[in-house]
Residue, then its C-alpha position, 0 to 999 in steps of 0.5 A: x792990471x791990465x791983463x785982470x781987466x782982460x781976464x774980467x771982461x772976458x768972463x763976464x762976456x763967457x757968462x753973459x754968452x751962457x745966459x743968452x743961450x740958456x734963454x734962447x733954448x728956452x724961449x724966454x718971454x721978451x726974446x721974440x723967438x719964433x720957431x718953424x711952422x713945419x715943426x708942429x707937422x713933424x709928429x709921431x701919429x698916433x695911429x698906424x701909418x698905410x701905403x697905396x698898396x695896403x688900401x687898394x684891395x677887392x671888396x669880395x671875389x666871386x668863385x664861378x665853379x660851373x654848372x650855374x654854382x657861385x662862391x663869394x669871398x671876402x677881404x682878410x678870409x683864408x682863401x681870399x688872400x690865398x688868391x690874392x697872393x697868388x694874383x699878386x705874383x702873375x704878370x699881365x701884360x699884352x692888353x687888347x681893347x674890346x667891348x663889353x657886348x663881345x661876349x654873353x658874360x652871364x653865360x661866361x659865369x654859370x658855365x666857365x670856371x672862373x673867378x672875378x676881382x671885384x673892385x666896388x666903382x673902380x680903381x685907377x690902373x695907376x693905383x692897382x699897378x702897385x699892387x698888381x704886375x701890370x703893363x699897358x699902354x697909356x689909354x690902358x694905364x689911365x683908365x679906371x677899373x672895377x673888376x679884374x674876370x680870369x676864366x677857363x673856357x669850357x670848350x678848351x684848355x684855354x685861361x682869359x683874363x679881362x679889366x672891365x673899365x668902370x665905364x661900363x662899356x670898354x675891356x682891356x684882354x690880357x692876351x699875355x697873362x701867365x695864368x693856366x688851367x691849372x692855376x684857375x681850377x685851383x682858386x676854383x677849388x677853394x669854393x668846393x666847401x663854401x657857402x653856395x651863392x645863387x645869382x639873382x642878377x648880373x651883380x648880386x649874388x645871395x647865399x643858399x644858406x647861412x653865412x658866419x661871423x662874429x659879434x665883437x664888443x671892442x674897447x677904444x681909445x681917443x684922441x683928444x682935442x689938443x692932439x688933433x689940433x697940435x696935428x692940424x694947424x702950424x700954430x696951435x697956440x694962436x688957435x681960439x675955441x668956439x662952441x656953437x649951439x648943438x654943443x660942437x667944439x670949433x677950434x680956428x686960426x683964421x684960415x682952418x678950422x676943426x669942429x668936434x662932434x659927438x662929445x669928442x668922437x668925431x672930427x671935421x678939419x677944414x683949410x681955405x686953401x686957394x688951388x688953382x685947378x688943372x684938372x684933378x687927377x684920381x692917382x695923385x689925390x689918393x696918393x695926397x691923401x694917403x700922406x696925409x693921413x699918416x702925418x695927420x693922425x694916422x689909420x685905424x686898423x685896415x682900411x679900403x679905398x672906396x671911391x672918388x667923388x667930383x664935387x665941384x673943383x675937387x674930388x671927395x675921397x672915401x676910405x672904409x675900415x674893416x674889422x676883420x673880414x667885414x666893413x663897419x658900418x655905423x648905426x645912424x646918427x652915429x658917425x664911425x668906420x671911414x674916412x673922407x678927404x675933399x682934395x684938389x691937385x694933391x691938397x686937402x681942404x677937407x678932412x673927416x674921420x673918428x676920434x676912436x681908435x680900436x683896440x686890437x684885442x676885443x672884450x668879448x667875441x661871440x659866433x653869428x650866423x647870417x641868415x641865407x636863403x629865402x629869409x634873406x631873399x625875402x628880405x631883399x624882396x621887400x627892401x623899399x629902395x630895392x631897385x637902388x641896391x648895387x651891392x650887398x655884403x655881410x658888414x658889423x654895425x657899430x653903435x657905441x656901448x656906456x663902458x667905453x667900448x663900441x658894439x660890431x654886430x653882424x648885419x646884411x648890408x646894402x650899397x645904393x646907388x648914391x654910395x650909402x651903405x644900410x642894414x637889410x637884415x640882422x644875424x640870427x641872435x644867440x648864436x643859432x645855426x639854421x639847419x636846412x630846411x630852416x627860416x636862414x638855412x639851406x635847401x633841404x637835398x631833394x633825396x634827404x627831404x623826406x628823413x628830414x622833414x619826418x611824417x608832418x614836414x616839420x624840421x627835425x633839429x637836435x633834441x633839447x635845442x631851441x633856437x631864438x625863431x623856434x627852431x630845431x624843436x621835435x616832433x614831439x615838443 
């Protein structure tokens, strides 16, 4: 009697065991389970994830080829990563401190062959050591760069390598660079056949004719609300919806909140975090902000680091997506084609970016020629904010289509000195490529000029072809 009694209470307590477990795995209501907050970071992203490396990339490089004749290059081009492989794989070491007023560097760049890296307002040596075989000393090692210029002198068979500070004043030499003469006729080489390019100021160079690209139009996915806010706050269920009156959706907890904009295609996440400041440093915040974007969201497609910005106590990061070669630039008020990060000793306290994802396969492509040459020269000529103007730069301006899709249109764009990026001039429409001689063409040879431009001076073209400006029409038409 005894043991059925034990054989009873010993079953009841099996089952009873069971029932708890099943609900504890289960999260019944009345059993107070709480899980980890860390459990709603751990997440697959829903874009790709990105290291410093992949971030850290000249905006363009500069082929100097003697004799005054320039090249541009830019980001994801054959040649370009030609070169920048090659860079890559070279050693710099033994860096020497001097000044920037040593050397005449306008006469270095229209009679020496060489080449530039370009890298916008600079990157921390740190961030491009993970890139780039570099060492130096701690003053060289924590300064900021904004472009990397290896060259051969003309008089002798000798390469210099030099790191321009942003500082604007101060260049480190590279007096043990394993680069030779060989190696900059080389990458000087790939500009034989390139458009050329005429400097029109110690930083600006134009293109004497048209430069390609391509008009693409873009399906996109979207993250939605929920996704982002599972990705955002320790406890997406305790979070309550506001929406304010220009019809933006707030989502907050208390501490954080996330507005989204454009009917769901943009976002801005904002946490009062409370950092007690030692003095930012650039490294770890990009670093930080890297991290944080794989475990947020993720990135779209290729993306540069820009610039960091001091604002008040914390530094604003900027991260632009390309599309191809060229930079996305969207068409106002549409907000697309970067990131920002407000950050403060390695913690975000304000994130931006869009919703949209790209496809990787695009609906429709099309050849654009940019216009080169006087067409452009006069454009810039008559830009308003000419004397602002720090960079210009074949870009694709993104406006959004009905189809769910987004529009890249080649442009012409300009950086000001204030970092915004607009539209100097668009491509030529339909595709047309301006013969020289042409409005976007280039020059006609002097010794061709007379076979070109027949009795009356006006451009030949091929018979039959008109261009959207009335180009290549004959004589006769």
């Amino acid at each position: 009697m005894i043991d059925k009694t034990k054989t009873i209470l010993l079953t009841a307590l099996v089952i009873l065991s069971l029932v708890q477990s099943y609900l504890l795995a289960y999260s019944m209501p009345g059993l107070d389970v709480t899980t980890s907050p860390l459990q709603d970071y751990v997440k697959i992203p829903l874009g790709e994830e990105a290291k410093v490396e992949s971030v850290i990339f000249p905006e363009d490089m500069v082929l100097h080829l003697g004799k005054s004749k320039h090249t541009v290059l830019y980001p994801d081009s054959n040649f370009y990563n030609l070169i920048f492989d090659k860079i890559k794989s070279r050693e710099f070491k033994g860096f020497q401190r001097t000044t920037a007023a040593a050397d005449d560097w306008n006469v270095i760049r229209d009679s020496d062959q060489g080449l530039e890296l370009r890298f916008g307002r600079g990157v921390p040596m740190e961030l491009l050591s993970k890139v780039l075989k570099l060492e130096g000393d701690a003053p060289f090692m924590n300064d900021v760069v904004n472009r990397i210029w290896i060259y051969k002198s003309s008089d002798r068979d000798e390469v210099r390598t030099y790191f321009f500070s942003a500082d604007n004043t101060t260049v480190y030499e590279s007096v043990k660079a394993d680069l030779t003469a060989q190696d900059v006729q080389m990458y000087v080489g790939y500009g034989e056949y390139q458009v050329n390019y005429k400097r029109i100021s110690n930083d600006l160079y134009l293109p004497e004719g048209p430069v390609e690209s391509v008009a693409s139009t873009v399906g996109y996915d979207s993250y939605t609300p929920s996704e982002m806010q599972s990705y955002l706050f320790y406890d997406p269920g305790v979070t309550r919806a506001i929406s304010d009156r220009n019809g933006s959706q707030i989502y907050t907890d208390g501490k954080r909140g996330l507005q989204i904009e454009q009917n769901g295609k943009w976002l801005s996440f904002t946490d009062s975090v409370a950092v007690q400041s030692h003095g930012d440093n650039e490294s770890q915040n990009v670093y930080a902000a890297i991290q944080f974007v794989n475990q947020h969201g993720g990135w779209d497609g290729l993306h540069r680091f820009v610039y960091a910005d001091l604002f008040g106590d914390a530094q604003v990061l900027k991260f632009q997506q390309y599309y191809g070669s060229f930079p996305l630039v969207p068409m106002s008020p549409f907000l697309f084609g970067n990131m920002k990060l407000r950050m403060q000793d390695g913690v975000v306290s304000e994130y931006e970016r869009s919703m949209l994802t790209l496809k990787k396969k695009a609906d429709r492509r099309s050849v654009r020629w940019l216009p080169g040459g006087e067409m452009l020269a006069d454009a810039l000529a008559n830009y308003k904010r000419r004397a602002e103007i720090v960079a210009i730069y074949p870009a694709l301006l993104v406006t959004p289509t009905d189809d769910k899709s987004l529009s890249l249109d080649p442009i012409w764009a300009v950086q000001l000195s204030d970092a915004t990026q607009e539209k100097l001039l668009d491509a030529i429409p339909g595709g047309y490529k301006p013969l020289p001689g042409e409005p976007g063409g280039a020059p006609l040879p002097p010794a061709n000029h007379h076979e070109a431009t027949g009795s009356n001076g006006s451009g030949s073209g091929s018979a039959g072809t008109v261009s959207p400006y009335g180009y290549g029409k004959t004589a006769s038409e």
